[in-house]
C-alpha positions in Angstrom: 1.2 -10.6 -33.5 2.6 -14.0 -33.5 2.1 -16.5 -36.2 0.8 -19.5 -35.2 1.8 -23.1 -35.8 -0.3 -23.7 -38.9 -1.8 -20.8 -39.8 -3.1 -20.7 -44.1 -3.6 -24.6 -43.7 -6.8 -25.3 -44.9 -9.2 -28.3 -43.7 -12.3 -29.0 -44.4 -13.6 -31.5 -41.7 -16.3 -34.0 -42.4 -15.9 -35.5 -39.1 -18.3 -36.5 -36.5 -18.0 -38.5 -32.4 -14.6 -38.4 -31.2 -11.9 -39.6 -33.3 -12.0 -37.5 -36.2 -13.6 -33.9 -34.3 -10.1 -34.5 -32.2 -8.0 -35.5 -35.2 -9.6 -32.0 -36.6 -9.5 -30.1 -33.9 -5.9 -30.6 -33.1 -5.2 -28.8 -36.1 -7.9 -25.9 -35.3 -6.2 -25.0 -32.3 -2.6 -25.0 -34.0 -3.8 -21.9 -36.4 -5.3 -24.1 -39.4 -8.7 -22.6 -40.8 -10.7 -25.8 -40.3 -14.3 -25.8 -41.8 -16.4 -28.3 -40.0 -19.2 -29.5 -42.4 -22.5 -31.0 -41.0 -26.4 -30.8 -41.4 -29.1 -30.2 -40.1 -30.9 -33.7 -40.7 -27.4 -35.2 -39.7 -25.6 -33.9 -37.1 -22.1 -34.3 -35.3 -23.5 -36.6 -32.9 -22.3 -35.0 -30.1 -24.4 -32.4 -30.3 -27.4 -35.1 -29.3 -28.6 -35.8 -26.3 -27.4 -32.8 -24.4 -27.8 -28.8 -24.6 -24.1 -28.1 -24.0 -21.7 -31.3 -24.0 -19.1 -32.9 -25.7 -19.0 -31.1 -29.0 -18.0 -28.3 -27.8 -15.0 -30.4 -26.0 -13.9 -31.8 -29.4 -14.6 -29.1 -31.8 -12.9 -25.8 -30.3 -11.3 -23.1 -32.7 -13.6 -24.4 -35.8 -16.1 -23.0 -38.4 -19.1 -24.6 -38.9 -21.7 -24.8 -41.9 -24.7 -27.0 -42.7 -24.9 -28.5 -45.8 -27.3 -30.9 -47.3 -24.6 -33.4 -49.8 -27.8 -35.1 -51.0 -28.1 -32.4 -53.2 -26.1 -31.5 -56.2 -25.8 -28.1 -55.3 -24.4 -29.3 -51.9 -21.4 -31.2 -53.3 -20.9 -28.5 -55.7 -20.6 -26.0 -52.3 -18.3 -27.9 -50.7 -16.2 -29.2 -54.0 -15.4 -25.4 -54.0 -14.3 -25.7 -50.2 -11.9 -28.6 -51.2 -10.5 -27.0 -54.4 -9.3 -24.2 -51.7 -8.1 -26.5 -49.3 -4.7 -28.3 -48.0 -6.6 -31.3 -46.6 -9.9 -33.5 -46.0 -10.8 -35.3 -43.1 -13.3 -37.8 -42.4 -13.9 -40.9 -40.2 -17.1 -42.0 -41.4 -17.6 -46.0 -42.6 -15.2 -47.7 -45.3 -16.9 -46.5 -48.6 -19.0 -44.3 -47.1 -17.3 -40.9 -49.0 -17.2 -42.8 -52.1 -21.1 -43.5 -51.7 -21.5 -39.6 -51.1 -19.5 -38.4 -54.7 -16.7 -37.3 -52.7 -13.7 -39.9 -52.7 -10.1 -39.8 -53.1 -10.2 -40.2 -56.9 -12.9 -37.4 -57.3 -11.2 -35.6 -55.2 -8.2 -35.5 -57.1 -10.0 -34.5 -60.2 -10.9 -31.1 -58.5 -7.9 -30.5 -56.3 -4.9 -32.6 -58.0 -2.7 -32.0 -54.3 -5.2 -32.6 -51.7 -3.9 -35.0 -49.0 -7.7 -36.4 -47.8 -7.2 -38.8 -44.5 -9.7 -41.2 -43.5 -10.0 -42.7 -40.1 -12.7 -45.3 -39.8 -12.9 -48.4 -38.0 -11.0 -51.3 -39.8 -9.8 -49.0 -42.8 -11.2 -48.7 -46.6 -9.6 -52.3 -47.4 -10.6 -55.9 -46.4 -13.6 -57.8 -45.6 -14.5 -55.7 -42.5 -13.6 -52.1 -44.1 -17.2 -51.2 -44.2 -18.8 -52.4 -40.7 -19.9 -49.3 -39.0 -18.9 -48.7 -35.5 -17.1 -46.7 -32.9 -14.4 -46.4 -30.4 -17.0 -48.7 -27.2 -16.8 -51.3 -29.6 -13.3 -51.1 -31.3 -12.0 -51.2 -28.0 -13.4 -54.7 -27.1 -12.2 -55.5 -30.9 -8.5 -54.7 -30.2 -8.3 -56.7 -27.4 -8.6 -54.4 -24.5 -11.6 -55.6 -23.2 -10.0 -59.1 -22.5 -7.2 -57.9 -20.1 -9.5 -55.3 -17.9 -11.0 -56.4 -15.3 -11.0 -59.4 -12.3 -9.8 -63.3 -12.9 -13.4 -64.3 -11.8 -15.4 -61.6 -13.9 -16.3 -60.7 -17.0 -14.5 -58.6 -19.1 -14.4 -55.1 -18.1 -15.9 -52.1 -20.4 -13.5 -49.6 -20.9 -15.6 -47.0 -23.2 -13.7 -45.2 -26.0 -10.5 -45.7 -25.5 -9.4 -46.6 -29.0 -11.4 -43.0 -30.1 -8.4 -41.1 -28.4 -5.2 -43.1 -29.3 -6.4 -42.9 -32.8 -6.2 -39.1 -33.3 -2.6 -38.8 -32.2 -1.7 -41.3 -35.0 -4.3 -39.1 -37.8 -2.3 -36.0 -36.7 1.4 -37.4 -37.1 0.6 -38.6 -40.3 -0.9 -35.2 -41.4 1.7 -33.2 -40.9 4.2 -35.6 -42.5 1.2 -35.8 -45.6 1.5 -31.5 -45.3 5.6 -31.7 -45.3 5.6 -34.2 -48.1 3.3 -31.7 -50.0 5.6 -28.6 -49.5 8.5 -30.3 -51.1 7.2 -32.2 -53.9 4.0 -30.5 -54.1 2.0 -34.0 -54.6 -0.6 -34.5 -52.2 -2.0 -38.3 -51.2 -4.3 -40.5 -49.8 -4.1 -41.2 -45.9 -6.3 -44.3 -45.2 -5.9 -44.6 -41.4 -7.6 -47.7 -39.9 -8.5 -47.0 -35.2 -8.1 -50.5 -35.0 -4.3 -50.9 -36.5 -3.9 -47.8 -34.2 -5.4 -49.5 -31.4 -3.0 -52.6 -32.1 0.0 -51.6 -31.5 -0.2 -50.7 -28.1 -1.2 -54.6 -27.6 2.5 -55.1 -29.3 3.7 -56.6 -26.1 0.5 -59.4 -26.1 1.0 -60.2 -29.6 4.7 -60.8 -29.4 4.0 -63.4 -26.4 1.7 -65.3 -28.0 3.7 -65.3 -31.0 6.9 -66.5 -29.3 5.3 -68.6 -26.4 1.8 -69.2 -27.1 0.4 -67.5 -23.9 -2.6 -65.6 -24.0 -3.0 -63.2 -20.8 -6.0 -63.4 -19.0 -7.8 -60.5 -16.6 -5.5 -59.5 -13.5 -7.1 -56.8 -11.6 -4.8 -54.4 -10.5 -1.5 -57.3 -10.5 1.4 -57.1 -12.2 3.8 -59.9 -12.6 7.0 -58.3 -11.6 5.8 -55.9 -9.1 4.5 -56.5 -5.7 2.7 -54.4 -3.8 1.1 -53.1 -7.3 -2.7 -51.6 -6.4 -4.7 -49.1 -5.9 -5.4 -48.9 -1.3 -8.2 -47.6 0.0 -7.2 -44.2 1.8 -9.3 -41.4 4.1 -12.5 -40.3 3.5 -15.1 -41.9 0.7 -14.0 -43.9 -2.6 -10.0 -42.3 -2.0 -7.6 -44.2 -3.5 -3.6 -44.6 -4.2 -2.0 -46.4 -6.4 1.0 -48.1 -5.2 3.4 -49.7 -7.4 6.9 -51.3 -6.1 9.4 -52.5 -8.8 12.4 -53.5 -7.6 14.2 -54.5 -3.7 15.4 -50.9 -3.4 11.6 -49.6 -3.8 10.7 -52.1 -1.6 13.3 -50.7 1.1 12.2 -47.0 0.7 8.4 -48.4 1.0 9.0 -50.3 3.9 10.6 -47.0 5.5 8.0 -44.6 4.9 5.6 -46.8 6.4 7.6 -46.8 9.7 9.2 -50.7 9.0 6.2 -52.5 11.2 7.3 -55.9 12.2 5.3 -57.8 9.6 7.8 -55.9 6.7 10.6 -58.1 8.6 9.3 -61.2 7.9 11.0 -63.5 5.7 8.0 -64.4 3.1 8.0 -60.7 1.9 12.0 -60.1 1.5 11.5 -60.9 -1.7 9.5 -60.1 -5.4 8.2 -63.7 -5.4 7.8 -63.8 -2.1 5.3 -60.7 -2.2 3.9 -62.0 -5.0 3.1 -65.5 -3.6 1.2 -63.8 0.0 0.0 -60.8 -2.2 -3.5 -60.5 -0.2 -1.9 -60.5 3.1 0.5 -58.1 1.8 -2.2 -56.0 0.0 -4.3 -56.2 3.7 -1.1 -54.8 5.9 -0.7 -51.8 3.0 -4.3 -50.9 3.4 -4.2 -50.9 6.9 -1.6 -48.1 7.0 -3.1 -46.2 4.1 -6.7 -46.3 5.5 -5.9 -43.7 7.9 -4.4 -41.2 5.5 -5.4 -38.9 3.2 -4.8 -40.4 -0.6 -2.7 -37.0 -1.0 -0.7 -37.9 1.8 0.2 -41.2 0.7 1.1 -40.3 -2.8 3.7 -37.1 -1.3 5.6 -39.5 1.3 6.0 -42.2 -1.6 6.6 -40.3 -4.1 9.0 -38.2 -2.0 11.3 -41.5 -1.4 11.3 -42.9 -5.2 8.3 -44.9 -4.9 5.7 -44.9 -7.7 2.6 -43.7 -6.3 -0.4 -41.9 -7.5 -3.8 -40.5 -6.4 -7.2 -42.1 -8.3 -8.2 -39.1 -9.4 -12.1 -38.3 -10.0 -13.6 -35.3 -12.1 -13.5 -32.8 -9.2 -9.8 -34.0 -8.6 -8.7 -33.3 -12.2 -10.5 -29.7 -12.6 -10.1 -28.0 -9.7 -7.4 -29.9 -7.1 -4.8 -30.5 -9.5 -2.1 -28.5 -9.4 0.1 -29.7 -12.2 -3.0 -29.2 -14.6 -3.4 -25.8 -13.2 0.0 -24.7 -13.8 0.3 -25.9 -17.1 -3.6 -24.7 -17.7 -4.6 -28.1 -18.9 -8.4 -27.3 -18.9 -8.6 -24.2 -21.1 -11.9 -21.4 -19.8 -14.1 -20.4 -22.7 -17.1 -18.7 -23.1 -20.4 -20.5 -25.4 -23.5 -18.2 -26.4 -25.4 -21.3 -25.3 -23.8 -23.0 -22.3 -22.0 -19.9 -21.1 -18.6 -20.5 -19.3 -17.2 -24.2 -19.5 -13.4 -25.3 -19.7 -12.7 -27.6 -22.3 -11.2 -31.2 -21.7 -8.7 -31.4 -24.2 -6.6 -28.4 -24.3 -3.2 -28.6 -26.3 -1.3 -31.4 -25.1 2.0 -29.6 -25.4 3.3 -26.3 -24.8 5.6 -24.8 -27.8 8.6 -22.0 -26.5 7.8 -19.2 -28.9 4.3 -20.3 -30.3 1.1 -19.9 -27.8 -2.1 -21.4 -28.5 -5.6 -19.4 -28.4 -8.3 -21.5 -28.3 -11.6 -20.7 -29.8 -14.9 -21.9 -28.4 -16.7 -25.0 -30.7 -19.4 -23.1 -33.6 -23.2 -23.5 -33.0 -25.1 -25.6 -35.8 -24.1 -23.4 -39.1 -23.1 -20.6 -37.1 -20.7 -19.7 -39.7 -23.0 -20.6 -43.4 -22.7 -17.1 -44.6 -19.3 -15.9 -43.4 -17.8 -19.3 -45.6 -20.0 -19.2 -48.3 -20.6 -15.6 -49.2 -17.5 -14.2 -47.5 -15.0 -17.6 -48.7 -16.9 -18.6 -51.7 -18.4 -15.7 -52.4 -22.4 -16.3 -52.9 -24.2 -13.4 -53.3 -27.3 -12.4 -50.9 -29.4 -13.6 -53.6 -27.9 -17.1 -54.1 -27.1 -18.0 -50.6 -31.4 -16.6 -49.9 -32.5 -19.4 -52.5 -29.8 -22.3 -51.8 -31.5 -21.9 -47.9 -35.2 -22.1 -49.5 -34.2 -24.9 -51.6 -32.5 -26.8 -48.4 -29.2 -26.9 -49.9 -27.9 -25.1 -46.9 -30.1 -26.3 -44.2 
């Protein structure tokens, strides 16, 4: 049988919403032994609101035990969980561990090489380290927000966003926190802030106002250097293409696919500024060409001469017509006790030669209390009977 990626890692997961489960998760589904911790008065919050939803999207290949950490005897439980494990994660408030008797520093104190990586909003530092929050508002926080939508508008709500760049920053820094440990056998702190990692993908913005003192505004679907540049109505109801031409020789191979009609000749769209200064007449004559074809279509002939192109896809697009996802078997099939069979939405995001992945369905609410505690920790019947009574594991 083939050893995976990071099988006898250890993790217990404190995580909850998006960013940490997938932070978590990514490790679950690489062979780690990830014990996700909740309770019963406190759930992952994903598991609210629906019968069979997004938790079992984020949480795939994990354990999963209730524990009340209001009690001493709860802290004591999962104390022995950490003094057995490689790593902690957590994306809960600045100074919320801390409040809970379960910070870095005592943490250390019971496992002197645990690498513990927190992933809140703004970070454990500073004078906003402790607002609460998630990813629907860190997004307008970070700037997004300001550069979505139409000139005339207001800003445009982009959900989550920031909840899944985050993760793929947590994860990097994990297995460089891991490396670090298996040469010098230290472990360390990780204090990961979504909103840094949000940042720095508004690198571009920041450097413009820094040199020139420009702020960008809201510009639809335009680009500055790249005319036509938007997404044109095609056949049947709500298809779209997105149509982006870069540079004269783009603009050639465009023109040429759409047979070179007489209004491609004329001298006010020869050239970038040109398209960009009649930009609704040219986005008009586009439409009127793609209106008429499938979305499909559009994307195969453009694509097909070096033109970047691209369907809009929806849900149904993305699941069952794509057939790059279905090669690569993007959307993993599992089977739930609860929801029966569902594919997940994240799957591995990359394919490794001689390792496979085999993902695990997400646990049910302390599906797995007494395979961790009596068969990890070894509780006896007795013990784990009266820690249930008393509501230590709830």
């Amino acid at each position: 049988m083939t050893r995976q990626l990071l099988e006898g890692i250890k993790v217990v997961d404190f995580t909850w919403h998006l960013t940490g489960p997938l932070t978590a998760k990514a490790l679950s589904d690489a062979g780690a032994e990830v014990i996700h911790v909740e309770s019963r008065k406190r759930p992952d919050i994903q598991r609210v609101g629906a019968k069979f939803g997004s938790f079992n999207q984020y949480n795939s290949s994990k354990l999963g035990i209730t524990l009340n950490l209001a009690t001493p005897e709860g802290l004591e439980l999962v104390k022995r969980l950490i003094v057995r494990a490689d790593v902690v994660v957590e994306n809960f408030a600045g100074g919320a561990m801390e409040r809970m008797g379960l910070g870095y520093e005592v943490l250390k104190k019971v496992k002197p090489d645990i690498i513990m990586c927190s992933s809140c909003m703004q970070g454990q530092t500073g004078p906003h380290a402790r607002h609460p929050g998630s990813g629907h508002k860190l997004t307008a926080l970070a700037g997004f927000n300001s550069i979505t939508g139409w000139p005339d508008r207001e800003p445009g709500y982009i959900e989550a966003y920031t909840d899944f760049i985050a993760p793929r920053f947590n994860i990097i820094v994990i297995l460089a926190a891991l490396d670090y440990k298996r040469r010098t056998g230290k472990g360390q702190y990780l204090d990961m802030s979504q909103y840094e990692n949000a940042v720095h993908f508004m690198g571009g913005l920041v450097l413009d106002y820094a040199v020139n003192k420009r702020v960008l505004g809201r510009k639809g679907n335009q680009c500055d250097y790249a005319a036509p540049h938007n997404a044109y109505r095609c056949l049947g109801e709500d298809r779209w293409c997105a149509i982006a031409v870069f540079t004269d020789e783009e603009w050639q191979s465009f023109c040429r696919v759409i047979g070179g009609p007489a209004w491609t000749k004329d001298a006010k769209f020869e050239t970038l500024l040109g398209r960009k200064n009649h930009e609704a007449e040219l986005d008009r004559y586009i439409e009127e060409w793609t209106i008429s074809r499938t979305a499909e279509d559009v994307m195969t002939r453009m694509q097909s001469a070096g033109v970047p192109a691209g369907v809009v896809e929806n849900g149904q697009d993305l699941l069952d017509k794509d057939l790059q996802f279905q090669h690569r078997q993007t959307f993993v099939e599992l089977e739930h006790p609860e929801g029966g069979r569902y594919r997940t939405q994240t799957g591995p995001h990359f394919k490794l030669s001689k390792i496979p992945f085999e993902l695990k369905r997400a646990p049910r609410l302390g599906e797995h209390n007494e395979y961790v505690l009596k068969g990890i920790l070894g509780l006896s019947d007795e013990e784990f009977d009266r820690l249930v009574k008393a509501g230590v594991i709830d």
